[in-house]
C-alpha positions in Angstrom: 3.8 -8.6 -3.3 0.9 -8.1 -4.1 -0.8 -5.6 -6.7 -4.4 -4.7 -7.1 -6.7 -6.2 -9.4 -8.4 -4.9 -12.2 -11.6 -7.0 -13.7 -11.8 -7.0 -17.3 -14.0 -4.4 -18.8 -13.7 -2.0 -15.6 -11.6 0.8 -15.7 -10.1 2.0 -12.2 -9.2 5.9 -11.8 -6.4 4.8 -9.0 -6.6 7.7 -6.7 -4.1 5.6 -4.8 -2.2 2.8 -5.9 -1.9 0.6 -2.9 0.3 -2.9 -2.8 0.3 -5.3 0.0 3.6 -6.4 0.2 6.2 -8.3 2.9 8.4 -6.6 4.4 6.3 -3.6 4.0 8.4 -0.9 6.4 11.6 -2.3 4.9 10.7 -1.6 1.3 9.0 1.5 2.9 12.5 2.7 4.4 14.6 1.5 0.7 12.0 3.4 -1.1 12.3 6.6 0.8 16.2 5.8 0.6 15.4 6.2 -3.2 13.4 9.4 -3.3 10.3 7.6 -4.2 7.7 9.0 -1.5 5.2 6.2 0.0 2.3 6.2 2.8 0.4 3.9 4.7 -3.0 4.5 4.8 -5.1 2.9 8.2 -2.4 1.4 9.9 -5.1 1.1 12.9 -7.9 -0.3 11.0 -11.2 1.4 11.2 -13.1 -1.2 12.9 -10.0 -0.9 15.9 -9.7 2.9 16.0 -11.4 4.7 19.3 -14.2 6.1 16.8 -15.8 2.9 16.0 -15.1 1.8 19.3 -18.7 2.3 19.8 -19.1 -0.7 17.2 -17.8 -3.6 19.5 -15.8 -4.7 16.8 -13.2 -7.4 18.8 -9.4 -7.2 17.7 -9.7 -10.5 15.7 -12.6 -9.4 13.6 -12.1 -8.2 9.9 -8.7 -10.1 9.2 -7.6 -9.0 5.7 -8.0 -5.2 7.1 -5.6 -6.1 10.3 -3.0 -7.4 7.3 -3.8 -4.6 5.5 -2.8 -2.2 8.7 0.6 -4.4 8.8 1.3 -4.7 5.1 -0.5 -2.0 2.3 2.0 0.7 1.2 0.4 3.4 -1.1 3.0 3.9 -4.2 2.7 7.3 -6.1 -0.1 8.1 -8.4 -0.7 11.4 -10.1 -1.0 12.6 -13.5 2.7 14.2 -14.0 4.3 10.4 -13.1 6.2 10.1 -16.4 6.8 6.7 -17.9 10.4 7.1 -16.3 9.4 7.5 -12.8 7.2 4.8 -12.7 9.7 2.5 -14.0 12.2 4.0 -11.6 9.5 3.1 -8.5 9.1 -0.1 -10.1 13.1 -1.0 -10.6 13.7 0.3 -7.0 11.1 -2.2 -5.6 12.1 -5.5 -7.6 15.9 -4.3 -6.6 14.9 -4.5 -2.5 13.2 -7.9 -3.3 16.2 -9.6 -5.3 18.6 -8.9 -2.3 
């Protein structure tokens, strides 16, 4: 899994906290299971979707946003997420990897 990184010195205001992870739509499905809500943001990725199409953007193009389409799950973020729900999300996630 994979979380996202923060430089030193930056601060990030995180107005989605998006990990790219294996097994995304498993952890997706034990998550929800869980009662922790999740989304997946551009499953098509822009440069594919019939928009941009216009573009002539070829389905091999842009890599790391086609593995972003297969793998990024957005984790809740929002001011009211108590220390205790955050550790619940994080619990439930390292549970779905250890089995």
């Amino acid at each position: 899994m994979q979380t996202p990184h923060a430089s030193l010195g930056v601060r990030h205001i995180y107005n989605q906290y998006v990990i790219r992870a294996q097994e995304r739509d498993g952890l997706r499905a034990h998550l929800t299971a869980a009662g922790v809500g999740t989304e997946i943001y551009y499953p098509v990725p822009l440069h594919l979707q019939q928009c941009f199409a216009y573009l002539g953007c070829k389905p091999g193009a842009y890599p790391q946003s086609r593995a972003g389409g297969r793998r990024d799950l957005a984790l809740p973020i929002y001011p009211e997420l108590t220390e205790a729900q955050l550790q619940y999300v994080v619990d439930t996630i390292t549970a779905y990897y250890r089995v």
